[in-house]
C-alpha positions in Angstrom: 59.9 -17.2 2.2 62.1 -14.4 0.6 61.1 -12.0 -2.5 62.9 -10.0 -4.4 62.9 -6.4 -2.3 62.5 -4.3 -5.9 59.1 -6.1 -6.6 57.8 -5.5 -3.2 58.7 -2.2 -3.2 56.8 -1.9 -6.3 54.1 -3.5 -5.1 53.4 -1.5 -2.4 53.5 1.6 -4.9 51.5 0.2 -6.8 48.7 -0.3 -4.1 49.6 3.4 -3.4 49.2 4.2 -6.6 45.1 2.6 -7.0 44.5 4.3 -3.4 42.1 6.8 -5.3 40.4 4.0 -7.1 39.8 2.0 -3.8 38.6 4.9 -1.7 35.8 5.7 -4.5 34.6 2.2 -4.2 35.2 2.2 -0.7 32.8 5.2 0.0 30.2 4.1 -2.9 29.8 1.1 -0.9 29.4 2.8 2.9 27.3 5.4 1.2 24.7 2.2 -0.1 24.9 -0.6 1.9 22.9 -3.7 1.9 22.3 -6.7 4.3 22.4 -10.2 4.2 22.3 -12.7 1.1 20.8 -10.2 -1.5 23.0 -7.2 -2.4 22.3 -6.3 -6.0 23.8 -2.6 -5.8 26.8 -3.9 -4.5 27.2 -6.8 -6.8 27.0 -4.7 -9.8 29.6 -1.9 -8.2 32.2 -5.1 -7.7 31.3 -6.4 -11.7 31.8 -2.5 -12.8 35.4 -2.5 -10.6 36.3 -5.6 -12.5 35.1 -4.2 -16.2 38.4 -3.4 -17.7 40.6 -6.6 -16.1 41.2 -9.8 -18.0 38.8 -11.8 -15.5 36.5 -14.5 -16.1 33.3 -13.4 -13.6 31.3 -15.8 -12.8 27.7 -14.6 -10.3 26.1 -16.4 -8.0 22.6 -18.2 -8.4 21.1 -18.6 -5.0 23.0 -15.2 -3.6 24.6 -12.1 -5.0 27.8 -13.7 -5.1 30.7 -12.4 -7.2 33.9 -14.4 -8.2 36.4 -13.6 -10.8 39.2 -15.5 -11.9 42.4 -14.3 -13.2 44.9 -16.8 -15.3 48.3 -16.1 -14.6 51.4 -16.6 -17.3 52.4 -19.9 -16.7 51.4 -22.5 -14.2 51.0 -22.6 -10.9 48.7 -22.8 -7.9 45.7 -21.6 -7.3 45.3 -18.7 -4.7 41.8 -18.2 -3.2 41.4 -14.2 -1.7 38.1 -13.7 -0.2 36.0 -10.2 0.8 33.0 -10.2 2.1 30.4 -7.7 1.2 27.6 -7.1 3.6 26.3 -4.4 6.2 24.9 -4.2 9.6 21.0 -3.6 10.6 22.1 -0.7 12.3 22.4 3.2 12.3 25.2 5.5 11.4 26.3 8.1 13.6 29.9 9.2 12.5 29.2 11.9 10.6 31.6 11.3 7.6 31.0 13.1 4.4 30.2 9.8 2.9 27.7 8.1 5.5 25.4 5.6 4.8 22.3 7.0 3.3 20.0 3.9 3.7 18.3 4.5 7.0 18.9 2.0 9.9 22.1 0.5 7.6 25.6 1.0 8.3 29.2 -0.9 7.1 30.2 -1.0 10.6 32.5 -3.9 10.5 34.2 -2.4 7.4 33.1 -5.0 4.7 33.0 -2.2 2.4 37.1 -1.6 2.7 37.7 -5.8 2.0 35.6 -5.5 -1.1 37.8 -2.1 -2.1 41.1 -3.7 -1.2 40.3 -7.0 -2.8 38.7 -5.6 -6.5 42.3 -3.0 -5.9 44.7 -6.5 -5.5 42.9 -7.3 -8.9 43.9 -4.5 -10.5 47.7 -4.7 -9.4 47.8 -8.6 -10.0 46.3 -7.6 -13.5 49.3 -5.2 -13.9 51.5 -8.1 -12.8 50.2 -11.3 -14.5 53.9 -11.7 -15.9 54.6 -12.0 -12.8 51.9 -14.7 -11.4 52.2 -18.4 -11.6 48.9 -20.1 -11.6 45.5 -18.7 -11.3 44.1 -16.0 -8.7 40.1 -16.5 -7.3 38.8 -13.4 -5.9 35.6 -14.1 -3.9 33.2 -11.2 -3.2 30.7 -12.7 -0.7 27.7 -11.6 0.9 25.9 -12.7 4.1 29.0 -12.9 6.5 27.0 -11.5 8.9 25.3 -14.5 10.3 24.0 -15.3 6.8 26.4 -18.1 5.8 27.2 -16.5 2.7 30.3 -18.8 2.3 28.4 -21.6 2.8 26.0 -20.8 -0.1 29.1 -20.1 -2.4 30.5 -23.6 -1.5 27.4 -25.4 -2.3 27.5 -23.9 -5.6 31.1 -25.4 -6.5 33.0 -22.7 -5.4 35.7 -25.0 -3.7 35.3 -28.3 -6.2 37.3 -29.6 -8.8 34.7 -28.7 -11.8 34.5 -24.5 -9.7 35.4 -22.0 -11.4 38.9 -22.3 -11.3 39.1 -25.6 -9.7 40.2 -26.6 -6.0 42.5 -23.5 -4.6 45.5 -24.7 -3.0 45.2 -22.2 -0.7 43.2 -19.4 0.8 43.7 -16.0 2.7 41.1 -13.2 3.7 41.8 -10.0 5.2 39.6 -8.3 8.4 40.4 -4.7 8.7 39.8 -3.8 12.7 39.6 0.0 14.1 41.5 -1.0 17.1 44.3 -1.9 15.9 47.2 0.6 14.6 47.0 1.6 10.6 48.5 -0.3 8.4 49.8 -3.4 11.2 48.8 -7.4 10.1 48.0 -9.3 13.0 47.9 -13.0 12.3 48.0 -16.2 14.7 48.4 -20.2 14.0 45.6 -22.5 15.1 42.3 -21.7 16.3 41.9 -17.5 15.2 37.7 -17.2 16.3 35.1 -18.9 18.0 32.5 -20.9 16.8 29.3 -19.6 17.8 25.9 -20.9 18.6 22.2 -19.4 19.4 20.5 -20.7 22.4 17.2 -20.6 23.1 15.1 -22.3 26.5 11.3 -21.5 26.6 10.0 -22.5 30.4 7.0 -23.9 30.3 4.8 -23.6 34.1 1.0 -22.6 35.0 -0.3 -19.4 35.0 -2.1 -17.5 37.7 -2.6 -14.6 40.2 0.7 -13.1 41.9 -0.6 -13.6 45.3 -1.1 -17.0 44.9 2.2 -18.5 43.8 1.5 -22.0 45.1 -2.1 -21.8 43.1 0.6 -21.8 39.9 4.1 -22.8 38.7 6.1 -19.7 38.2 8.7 -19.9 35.3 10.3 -16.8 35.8 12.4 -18.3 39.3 13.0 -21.3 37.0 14.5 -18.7 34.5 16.8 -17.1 36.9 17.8 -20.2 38.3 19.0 -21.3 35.1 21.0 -18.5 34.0 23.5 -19.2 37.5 23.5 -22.4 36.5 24.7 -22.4 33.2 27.5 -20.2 34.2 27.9 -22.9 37.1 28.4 -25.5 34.7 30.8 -23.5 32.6 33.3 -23.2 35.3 32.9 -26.5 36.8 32.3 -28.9 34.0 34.2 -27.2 31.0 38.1 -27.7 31.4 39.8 -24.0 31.7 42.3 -24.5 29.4 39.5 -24.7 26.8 38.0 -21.5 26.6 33.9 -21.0 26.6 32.1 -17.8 26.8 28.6 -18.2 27.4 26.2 -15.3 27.4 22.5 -14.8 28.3 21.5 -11.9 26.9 17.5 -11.8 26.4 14.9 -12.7 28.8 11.1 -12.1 28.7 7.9 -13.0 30.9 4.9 -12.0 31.6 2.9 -9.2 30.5 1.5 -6.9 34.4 3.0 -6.9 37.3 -0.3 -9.0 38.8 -0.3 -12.1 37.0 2.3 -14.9 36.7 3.1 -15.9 33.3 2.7 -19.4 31.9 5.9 -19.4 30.0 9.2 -17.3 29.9 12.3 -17.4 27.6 15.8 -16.9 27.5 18.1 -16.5 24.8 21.8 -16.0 24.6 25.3 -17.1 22.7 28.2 -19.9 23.0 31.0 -19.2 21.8 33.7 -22.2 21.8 36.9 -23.2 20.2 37.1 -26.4 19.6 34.8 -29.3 18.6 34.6 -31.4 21.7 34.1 -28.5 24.1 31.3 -27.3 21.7 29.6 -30.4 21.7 29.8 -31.3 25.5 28.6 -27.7 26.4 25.2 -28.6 23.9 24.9 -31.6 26.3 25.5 -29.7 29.4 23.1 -27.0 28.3 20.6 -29.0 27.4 20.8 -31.1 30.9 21.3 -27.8 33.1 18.0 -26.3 31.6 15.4 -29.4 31.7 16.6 -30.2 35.2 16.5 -26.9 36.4 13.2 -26.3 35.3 12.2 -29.7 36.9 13.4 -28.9 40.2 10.9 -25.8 40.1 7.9 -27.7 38.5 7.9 -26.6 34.8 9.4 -27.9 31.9 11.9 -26.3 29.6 12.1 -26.7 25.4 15.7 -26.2 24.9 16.8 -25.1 21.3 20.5 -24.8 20.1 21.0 -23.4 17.0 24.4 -24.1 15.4 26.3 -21.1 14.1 29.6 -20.9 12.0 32.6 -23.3 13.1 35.5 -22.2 14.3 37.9 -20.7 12.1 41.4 -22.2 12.4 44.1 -21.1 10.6 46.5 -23.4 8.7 50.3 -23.4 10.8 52.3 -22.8 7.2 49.6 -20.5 5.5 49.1 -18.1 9.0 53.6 -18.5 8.7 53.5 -17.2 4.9 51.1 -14.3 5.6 53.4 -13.6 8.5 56.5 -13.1 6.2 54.7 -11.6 3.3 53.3 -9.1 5.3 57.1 -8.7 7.2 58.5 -7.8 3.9 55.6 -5.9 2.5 55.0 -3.8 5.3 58.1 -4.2 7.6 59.1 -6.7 10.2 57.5 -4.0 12.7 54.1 -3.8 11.2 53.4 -7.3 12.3 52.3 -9.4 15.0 51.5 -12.3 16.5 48.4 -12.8 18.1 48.9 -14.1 21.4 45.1 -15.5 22.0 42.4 -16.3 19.9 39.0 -14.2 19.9 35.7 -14.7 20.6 34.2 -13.6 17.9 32.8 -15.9 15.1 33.4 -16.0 10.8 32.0 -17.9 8.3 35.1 -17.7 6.5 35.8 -20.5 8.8 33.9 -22.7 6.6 36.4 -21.8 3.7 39.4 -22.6 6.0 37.4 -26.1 6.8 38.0 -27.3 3.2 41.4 -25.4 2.1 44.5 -24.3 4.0 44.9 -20.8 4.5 44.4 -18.4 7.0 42.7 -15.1 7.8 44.6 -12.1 9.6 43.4 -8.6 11.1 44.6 -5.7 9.0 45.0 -2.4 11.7 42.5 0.7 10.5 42.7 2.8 13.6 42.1 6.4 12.9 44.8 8.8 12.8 45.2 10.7 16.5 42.8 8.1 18.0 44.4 5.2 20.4 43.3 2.1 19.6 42.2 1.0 22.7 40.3 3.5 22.9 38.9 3.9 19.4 34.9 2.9 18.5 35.5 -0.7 17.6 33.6 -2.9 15.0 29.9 -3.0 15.1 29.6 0.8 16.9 27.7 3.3 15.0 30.5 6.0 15.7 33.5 3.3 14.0 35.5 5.0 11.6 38.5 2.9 9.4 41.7 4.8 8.5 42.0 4.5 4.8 45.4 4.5 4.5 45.6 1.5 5.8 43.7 -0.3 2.8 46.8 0.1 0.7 48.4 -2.0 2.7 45.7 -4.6 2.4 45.8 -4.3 -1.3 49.8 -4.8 -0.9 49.2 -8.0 1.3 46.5 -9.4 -0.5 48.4 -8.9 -3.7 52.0 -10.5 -2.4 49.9 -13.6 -1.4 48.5 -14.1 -5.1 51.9 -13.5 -6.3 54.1 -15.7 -3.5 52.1 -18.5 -4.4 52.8 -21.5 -2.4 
């Protein structure tokens, strides 16, 4: 892929240039967020950003969806960029000028910068719509955080013929991430985050008086004996070059420290990256639980609840945001990811029906090391700002690349 050098120059000025524009969206956002499927202050900031651009909006019916559609010159493809829009149920402790001001509500995985950056690329592809073959769809989605926001835009036609702009040929979404270095893209072919699942085992046994255990049928050794189990059956039944990560992270019993309970529950994640392995650990899950719980007496009521997919990038598309961002940004301001994480997106569901790929955008704070900055999800992250010019540079030189 090669582009002229004088238009990427220009384009990264010109995402310079709207760097005031995104930061006051930017920091209207952090100081109001909202959670889940239903974010009607920030769905009207987004329609206000878009106000004075020759977009067609179009707003969501079952959520507070936003998507706008800009018709380039002449034809072409059809680009897809997604941000996505919702907080965390959490509080803020950073102590920025701009802090969140809804109490026990924070943008701690910076879903406020993607919907800055993306309503910024707008404005530059706007500028530049001599320039753009085809047809642009920005998508402004709530509920990423285990809401399945992009699943309720794809039911209502975002991705179908008859959508709002038709099928995309492609799409691309940007994560901004405190721990890497300002301004750097990070991108990786294949399988980029896990698909993740909710498990939940209630024991079921008899109740009765802690001195007499054999008057009863304790869950709670049943409980513990499960949770070595399962990470038994992990190392010994999953092949290691497919990773797993399975995590117990909640268990309750009882109510006095006199009395065994009649029930106890567990509840943790699996996280997977592929399919198959997904699948057989729901078998082995299911098996290690009701067995284990029969070799102590009880019985066990084993729920999986299935989360987003895995996201998997397209090979060419995770290739072309590789060399847009080399020649937006410099050869030197990219990487290659040499694993996938563990971590899960519903973007993935996106990437399911259309090629394209998402990539990490650095927002380290200056002076801080990354490895040692607060990372995603901490009350004390902070996101360099700077860097969301070169976002709005990279999610702009996409649109414009085309194909």
């Amino acid at each position: 892929m090669s582009h002229p050098a004088a238009t990427i120059e220009g384009l990264h000025a010109q995402a310079r240039s709207v760097q005031p524009r995104t930061v006051a969206l930017r920091r209207a956002l952090h100081r109001r967020p909202e959670l889940g499927l239903e974010l009607p202050i920030t769905r009207d900031a987004v329609v206000a950003a878009l106000t004075d651009l020759p977009v067609q909006v179009h707003l969501g019916r079952s959520v507070s969806s936003v998507v706008a559609v800009l018709e380039g010159d002449r034809p072409g493809p059809t680009i897809l960029l997604r941000g996505d829009m919702d907080a965390l149920p959490m509080p803020e402790d950073t102590g920025l000028p701009f802090a969140s001001e809804v109490a026990g509500t924070m943008h701690a995985c910076g879903h406020d910068t993607h919907v800055a950056m993306l309503a910024s690329a707008a404005h530059v592809l706007a500028a530049r719509r001599h320039e753009l073959a085809g047809r642009v769809v920005f998508m402004f989605q709530p509920g990423e955080e285990g809401f399945h926001g992009a699943r309720y835009m794809i039911e209502e036609g975002l991705l179908d013929h008859a959508g709002p702009a038709g099928r995309p040929d492609a799409a691309y979404a940007l994560h901004i991430s405190a721990t890497l270095p300002a301004g750097e893209v990070h991108v990786r072919p294949g399988p980029l985050m896990a698909a993740a699942d909710t498990i939940r085992v209630t024991v079921n046994g008899r109740g009765g008086h802690a001195s007499a255990p054999h008057d009863a049928l304790d869950p709670v050794p049943a409980t513990a004996a499960m949770v070595g189990a399962l990470q038994t059956a992990v190392t010994r039944r999953i092949d290691t070059h497919q990773p797993v990560v399975l995590t117990i992270a909640h268990i309750t019993a009882g109510t006095t420290v006199n009395v065994i309970p009649e029930t106890a529950q567990l509840e943790g994640t699996l996280r997977s990256l592929s399919e198959t392995t997904r699948a057989a650990m729901h078998e082995e899950i299911r098996r290690v639980c009701r067995h284990t719980a029969m070799a102590h007496g009880c019985t066990a009521e084993v729920e999986i609840e299935r989360g987003y997919p895995v996201t998997v990038n397209d090979p060419d598309a995770a290739s072309r945001v590789d060399a847009l961002a080399g020649t937006v940004l410099g050869r030197k301001r990219v990487a290659t990811m040499p694993t996938p994480i563990m971590g899960a997106e519903d973007f993935s569901y996106v990437l399911a029906e259309v090629p394209g790929a998402l990539a990490f955008l650095g927002g380290c704070p200056r002076g801080v090391d990354p490895s040692a900055a607060a990372p995603n999800h901490s009350n004390r992250v902070v996101f360099d700002e700077e860097a969301m010019a070169a976002g709005v540079a990279v999610y702009a030189g996409l649109a414009l690349a085309g194909l």
